[in-house]
PAKOL-429008 format. One record per residue (C-alpha): residue in three letters; x, y, z. Coordinates in Angstrom, 2 decimals. Layout:
# residues N
  residu       xx       yy       zz
     ALA        X        Y        Z
...
END
This chain:
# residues 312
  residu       xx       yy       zz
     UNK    26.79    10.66   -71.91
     UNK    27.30    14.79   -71.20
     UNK    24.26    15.66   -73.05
     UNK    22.26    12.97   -70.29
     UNK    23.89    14.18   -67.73
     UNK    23.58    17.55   -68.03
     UNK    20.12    16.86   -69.19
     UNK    19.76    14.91   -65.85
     UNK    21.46    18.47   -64.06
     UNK    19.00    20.84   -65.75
     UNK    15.57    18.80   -64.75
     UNK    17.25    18.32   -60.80
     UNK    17.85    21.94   -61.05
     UNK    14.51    22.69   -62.40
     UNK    13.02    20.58   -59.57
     UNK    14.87    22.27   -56.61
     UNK    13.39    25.83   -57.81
     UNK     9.64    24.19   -56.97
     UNK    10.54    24.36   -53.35
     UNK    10.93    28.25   -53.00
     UNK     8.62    29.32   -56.27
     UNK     5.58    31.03   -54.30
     UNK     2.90    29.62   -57.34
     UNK     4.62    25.94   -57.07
     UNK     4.86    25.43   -60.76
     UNK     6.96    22.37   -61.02
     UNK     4.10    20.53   -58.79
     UNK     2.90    18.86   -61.15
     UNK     6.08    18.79   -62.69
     UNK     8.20    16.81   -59.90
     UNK     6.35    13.38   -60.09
     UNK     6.73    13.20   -64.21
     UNK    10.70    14.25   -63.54
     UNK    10.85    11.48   -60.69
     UNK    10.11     8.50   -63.28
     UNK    12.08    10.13   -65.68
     UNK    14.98     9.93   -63.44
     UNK    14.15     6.25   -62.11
     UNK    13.96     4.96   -65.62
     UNK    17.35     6.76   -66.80
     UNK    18.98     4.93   -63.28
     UNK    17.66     1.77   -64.60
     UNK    18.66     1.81   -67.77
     UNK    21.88     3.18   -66.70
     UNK    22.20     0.26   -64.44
     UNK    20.82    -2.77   -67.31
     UNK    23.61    -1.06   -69.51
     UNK    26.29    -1.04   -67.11
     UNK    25.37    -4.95   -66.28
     UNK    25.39    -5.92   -70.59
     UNK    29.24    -4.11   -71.07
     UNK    30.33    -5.88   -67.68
     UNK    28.86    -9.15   -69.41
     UNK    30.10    -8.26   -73.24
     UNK    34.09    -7.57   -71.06
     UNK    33.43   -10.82   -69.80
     UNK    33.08   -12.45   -72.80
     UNK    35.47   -10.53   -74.35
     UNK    37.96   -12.13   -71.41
     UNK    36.96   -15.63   -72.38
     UNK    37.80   -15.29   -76.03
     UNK    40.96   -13.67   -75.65
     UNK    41.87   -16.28   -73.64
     UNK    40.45   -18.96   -76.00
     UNK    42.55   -17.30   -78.47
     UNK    45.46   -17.64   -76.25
     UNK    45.25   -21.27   -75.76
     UNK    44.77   -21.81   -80.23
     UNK    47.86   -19.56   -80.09
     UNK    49.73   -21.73   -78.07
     UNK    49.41   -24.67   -79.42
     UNK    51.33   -23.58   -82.79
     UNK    53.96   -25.17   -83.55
     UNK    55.65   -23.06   -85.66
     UNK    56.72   -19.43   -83.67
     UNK    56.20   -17.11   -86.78
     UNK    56.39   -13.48   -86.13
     UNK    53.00   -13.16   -87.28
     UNK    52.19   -15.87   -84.22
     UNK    54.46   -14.29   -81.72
     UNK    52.49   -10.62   -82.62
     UNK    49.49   -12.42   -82.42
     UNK    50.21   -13.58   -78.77
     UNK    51.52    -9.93   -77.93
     UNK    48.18    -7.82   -79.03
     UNK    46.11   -10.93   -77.27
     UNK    48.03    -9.93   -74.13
     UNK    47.38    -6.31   -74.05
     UNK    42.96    -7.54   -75.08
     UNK    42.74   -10.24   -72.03
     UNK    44.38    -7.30   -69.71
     UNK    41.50    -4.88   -71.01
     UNK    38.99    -6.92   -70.74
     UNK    37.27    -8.45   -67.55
     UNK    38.26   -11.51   -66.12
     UNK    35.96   -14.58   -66.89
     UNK    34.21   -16.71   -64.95
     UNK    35.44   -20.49   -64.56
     UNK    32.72   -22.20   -66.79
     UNK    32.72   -19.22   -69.38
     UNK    36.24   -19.98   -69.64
     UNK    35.95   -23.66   -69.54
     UNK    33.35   -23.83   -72.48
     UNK    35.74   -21.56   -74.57
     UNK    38.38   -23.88   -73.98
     UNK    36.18   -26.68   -74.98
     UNK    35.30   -24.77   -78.47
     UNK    39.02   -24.02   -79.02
     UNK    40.26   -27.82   -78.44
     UNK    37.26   -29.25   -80.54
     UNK    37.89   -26.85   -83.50
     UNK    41.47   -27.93   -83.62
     UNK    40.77   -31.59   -83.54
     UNK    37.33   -31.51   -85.24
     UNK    36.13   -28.42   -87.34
     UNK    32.52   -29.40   -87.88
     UNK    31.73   -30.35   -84.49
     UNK    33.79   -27.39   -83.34
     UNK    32.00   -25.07   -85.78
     UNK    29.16   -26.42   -84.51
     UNK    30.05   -25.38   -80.77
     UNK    31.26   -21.95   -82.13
     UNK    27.71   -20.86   -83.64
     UNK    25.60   -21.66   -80.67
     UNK    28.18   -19.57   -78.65
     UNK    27.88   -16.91   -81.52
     UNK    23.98   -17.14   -80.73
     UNK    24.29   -15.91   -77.22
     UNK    26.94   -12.98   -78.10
     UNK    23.99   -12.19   -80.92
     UNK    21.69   -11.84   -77.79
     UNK    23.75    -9.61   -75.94
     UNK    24.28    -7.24   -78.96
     UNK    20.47    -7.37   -79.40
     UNK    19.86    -6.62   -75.57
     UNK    22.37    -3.69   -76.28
     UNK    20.79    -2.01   -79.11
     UNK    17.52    -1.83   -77.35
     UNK    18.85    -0.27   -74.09
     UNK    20.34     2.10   -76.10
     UNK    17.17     2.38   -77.95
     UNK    15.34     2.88   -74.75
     UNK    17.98     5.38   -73.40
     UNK    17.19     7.81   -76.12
     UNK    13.34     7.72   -76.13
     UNK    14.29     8.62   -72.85
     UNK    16.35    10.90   -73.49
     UNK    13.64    12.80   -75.77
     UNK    10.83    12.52   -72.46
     UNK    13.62    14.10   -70.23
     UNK    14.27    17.10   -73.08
     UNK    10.62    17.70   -73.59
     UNK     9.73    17.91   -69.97
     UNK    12.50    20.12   -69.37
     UNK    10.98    22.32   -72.57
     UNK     7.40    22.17   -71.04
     UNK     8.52    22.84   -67.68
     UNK    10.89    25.85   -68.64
     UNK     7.64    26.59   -70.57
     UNK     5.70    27.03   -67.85
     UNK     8.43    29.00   -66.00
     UNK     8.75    31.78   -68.23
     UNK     4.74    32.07   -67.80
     UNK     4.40    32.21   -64.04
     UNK     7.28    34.49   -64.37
     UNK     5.04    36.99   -66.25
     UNK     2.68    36.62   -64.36
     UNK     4.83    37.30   -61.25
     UNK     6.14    40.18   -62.94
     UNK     2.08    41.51   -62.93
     UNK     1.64    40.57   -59.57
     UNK     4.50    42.24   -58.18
     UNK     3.31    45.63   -60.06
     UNK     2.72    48.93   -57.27
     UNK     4.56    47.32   -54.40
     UNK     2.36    44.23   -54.58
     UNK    -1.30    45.57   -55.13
     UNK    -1.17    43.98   -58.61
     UNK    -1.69    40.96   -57.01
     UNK    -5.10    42.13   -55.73
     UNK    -6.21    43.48   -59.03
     UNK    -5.15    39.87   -60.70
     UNK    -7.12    38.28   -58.63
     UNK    -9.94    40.28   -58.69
     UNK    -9.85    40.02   -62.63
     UNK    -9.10    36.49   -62.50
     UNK   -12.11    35.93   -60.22
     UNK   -14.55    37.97   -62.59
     UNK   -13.30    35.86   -65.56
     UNK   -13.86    32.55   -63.81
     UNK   -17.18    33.69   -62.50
     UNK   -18.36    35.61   -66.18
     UNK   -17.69    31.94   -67.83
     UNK   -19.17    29.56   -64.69
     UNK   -21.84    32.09   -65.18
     UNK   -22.43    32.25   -68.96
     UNK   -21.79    28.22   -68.98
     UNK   -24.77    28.03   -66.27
     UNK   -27.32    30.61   -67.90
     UNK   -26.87    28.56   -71.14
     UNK   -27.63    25.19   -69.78
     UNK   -30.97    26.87   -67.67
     UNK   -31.99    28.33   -70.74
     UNK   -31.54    25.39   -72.64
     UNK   -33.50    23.10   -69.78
     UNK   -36.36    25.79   -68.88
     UNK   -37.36    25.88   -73.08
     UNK   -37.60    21.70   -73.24
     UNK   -38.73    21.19   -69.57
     UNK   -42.40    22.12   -71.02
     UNK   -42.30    19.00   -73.41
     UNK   -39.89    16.64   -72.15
     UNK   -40.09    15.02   -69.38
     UNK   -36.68    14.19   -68.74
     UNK   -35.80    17.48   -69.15
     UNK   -38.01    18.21   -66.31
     UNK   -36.45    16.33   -64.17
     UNK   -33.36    17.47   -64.84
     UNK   -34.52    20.90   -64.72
     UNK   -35.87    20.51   -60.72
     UNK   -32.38    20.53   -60.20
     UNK   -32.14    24.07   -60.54
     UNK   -35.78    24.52   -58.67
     UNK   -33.51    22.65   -55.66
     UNK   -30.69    25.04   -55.93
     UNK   -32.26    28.35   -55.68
     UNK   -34.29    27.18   -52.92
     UNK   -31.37    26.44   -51.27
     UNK   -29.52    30.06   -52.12
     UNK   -33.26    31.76   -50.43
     UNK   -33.33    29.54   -47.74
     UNK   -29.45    30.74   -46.88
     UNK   -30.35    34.61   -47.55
     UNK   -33.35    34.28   -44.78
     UNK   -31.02    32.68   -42.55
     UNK   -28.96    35.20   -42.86
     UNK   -31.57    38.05   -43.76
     UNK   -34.83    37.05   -42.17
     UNK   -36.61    40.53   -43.53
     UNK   -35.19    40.05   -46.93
     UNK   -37.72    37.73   -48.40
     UNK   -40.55    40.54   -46.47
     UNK   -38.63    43.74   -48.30
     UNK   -38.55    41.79   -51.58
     UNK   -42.50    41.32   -51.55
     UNK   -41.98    37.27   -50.92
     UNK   -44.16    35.21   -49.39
     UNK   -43.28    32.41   -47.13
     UNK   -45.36    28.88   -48.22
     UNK   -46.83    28.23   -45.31
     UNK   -48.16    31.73   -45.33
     UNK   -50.02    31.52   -48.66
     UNK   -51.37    28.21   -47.51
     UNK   -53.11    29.28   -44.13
     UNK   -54.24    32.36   -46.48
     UNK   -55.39    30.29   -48.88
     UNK   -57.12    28.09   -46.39
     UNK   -58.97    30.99   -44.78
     UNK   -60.18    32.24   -48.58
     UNK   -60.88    28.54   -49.10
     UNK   -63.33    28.49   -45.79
     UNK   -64.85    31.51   -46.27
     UNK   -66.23    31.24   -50.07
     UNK   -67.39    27.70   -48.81
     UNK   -69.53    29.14   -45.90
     UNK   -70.84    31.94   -48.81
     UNK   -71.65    29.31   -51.11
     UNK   -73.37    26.77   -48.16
     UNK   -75.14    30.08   -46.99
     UNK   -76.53    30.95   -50.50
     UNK   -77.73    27.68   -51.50
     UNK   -79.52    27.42   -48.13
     UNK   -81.55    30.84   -48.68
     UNK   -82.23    29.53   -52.38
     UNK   -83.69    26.49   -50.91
     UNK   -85.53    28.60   -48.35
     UNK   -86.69    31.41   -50.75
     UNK   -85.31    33.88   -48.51
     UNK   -82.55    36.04   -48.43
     UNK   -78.84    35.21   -47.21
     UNK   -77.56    37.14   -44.49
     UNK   -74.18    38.28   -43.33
     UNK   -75.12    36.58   -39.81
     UNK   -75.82    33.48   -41.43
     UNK   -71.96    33.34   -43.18
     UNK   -70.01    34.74   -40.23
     UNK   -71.96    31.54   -37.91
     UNK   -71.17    28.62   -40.87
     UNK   -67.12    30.30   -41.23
     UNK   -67.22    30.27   -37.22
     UNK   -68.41    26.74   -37.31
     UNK   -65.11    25.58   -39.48
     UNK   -62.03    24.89   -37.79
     UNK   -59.20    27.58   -38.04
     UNK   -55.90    27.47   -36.47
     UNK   -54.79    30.61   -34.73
     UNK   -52.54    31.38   -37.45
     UNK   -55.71    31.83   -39.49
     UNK   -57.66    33.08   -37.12
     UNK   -55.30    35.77   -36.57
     UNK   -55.09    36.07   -40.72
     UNK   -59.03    37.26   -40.51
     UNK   -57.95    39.73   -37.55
     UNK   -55.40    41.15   -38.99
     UNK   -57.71    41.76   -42.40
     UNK   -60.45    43.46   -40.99
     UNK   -57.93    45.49   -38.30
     UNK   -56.58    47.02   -42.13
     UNK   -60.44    47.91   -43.30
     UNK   -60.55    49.08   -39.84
     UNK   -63.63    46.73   -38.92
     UNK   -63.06    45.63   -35.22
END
């Protein structure tokens, strides 16, 4: 009973340090020492209940024993000691309840009238004291499994302790700027490994997104991704994507579209003179790219083109 309760002392102690240790160590701690502490209160409480009941019983007999003892006939010291040490039992023991003490009774005056039937009565009653003893062991069982959790816990939170200490002991390094430097290094670890974990899995996805398909899929993730980290740098850099020699897609498109209309008209022009036997003319392929539709966009695309040859 002192080893549990100072076991008990240590993990309550251990528990109240959580409150002003700056990393909160014993977080995770606290709930695992909580049911620890429930289940010892329980079984402190189921154990408490099975003596009160064994005192009880205890009571009974004594006085059972005290009623057999009166009813001799013949006062022999051994009879008169008899009734002396049952004295000094039924004041120890716990009073017992009317019927407890009633079926006793009824055990005691059957045995002396009737042994059989009385050792009959006797073993059934033996059968519930069995019980109790049974219900005993295995509390006590129970108590020192629990026991074992409680020690361990303490071990793994003391444990853990004597780490964050260290690393308190770090942190507190050049009036507190070791803190800064553990973090940074911490950070850099944590990223270097997120990192290395990441470049693995692209590689692994960009060599079998050529032949499988699911890997393909699974691969578009990562197309998704980074569009979303250069979307977010020309929101917050709108040059950035210029300076880095990027092109925006709608800009390749309406340049695309202007090469697009252009060879067309060069083509239509060219099959025309063919069909003609004549010669094409620049005249011809300026009126057939005039005739197609361009947005101003692309309009402006051919402007700014021939403003660079310096062609106005």
């Amino acid at each position: 009973m002192k080893k549990l309760t100072l076991l008990l002392l240590s993990l309550s102690l251990l528990t109240s340090c959580s409150s002003w240790h700056p990393l909160g160590i014993f977080g995770k701690n606290s709930k695992k020492q909580a049911q620890i502490a429930a289940e010892f209160a329980d079984l402190d409480k189921e154990s408490a209940q099975e003596n009160d009941s064994r005192l009880t019983h205890i009571g009974a007999w004594a006085a059972g024993t005290e009623l057999a003892l009166t009813k001799a006939t013949n006062q022999e010291p051994a009879i008169v000691v008899a009734e002396e040490t049952n004295k000094r039992i039924e004041a120890l023991a716990n009073k017992p309840e009317y019927t407890e003490l009633q079926a006793v009774y009824s055990i005691v005056n059957t045995y002396l009238t009737n042994q059989v039937q009385g050792a009959k009565m006797m073993a059934k009653k033996d059968a519930i004291i069995i019980d109790l003893y049974k219900q005993i062991e295995e509390t006590n069982k129970d108590k020192e499994e629990e026991v074992t959790k409680a020690r361990e816990q303490a071990t793994k939170t003391a444990q853990a302790a004597d780490s964050y200490q260290q690393t308190l002991s770090k942190m507190n390094k050049f009036f507190g700027l070791g803190a800064i430097f553990y973090g940074i290094k911490r950070f850099i670890t944590s990223a270097a490994i997120a990192i290395g974990i990441f470049g693995v899995l692209f590689i692994v996805l960009r060599i079998f997104a050529a032949t499988n398909p699911i890997a393909g899929a699974v691969f578009s993730i990562f197309n998704i991704g980074f569009s979303w980290i250069i979307n977010i740098i020309k929101s917050l850099a709108p040059k950035a994507a210029h300076v880095a020699g990027l092109i925006e897609q709608s800009v390749m498109q309406d340049y695309k579209t202007v090469l697009t209309k252009v060879i067309d008209a060069v083509e239509i022009v060219q099959d025309r003179a063919k069909a003609a036997n004549s010669e094409a003319k620049v005249s011809d392929v300026l009126t057939e790219v005039s005739k197609s539709k361009m947005t101003p966009e692309q309009e402006g695309i051919i402007g700014t083109i021939k403003q660079s040859l310096n062609w106005r």
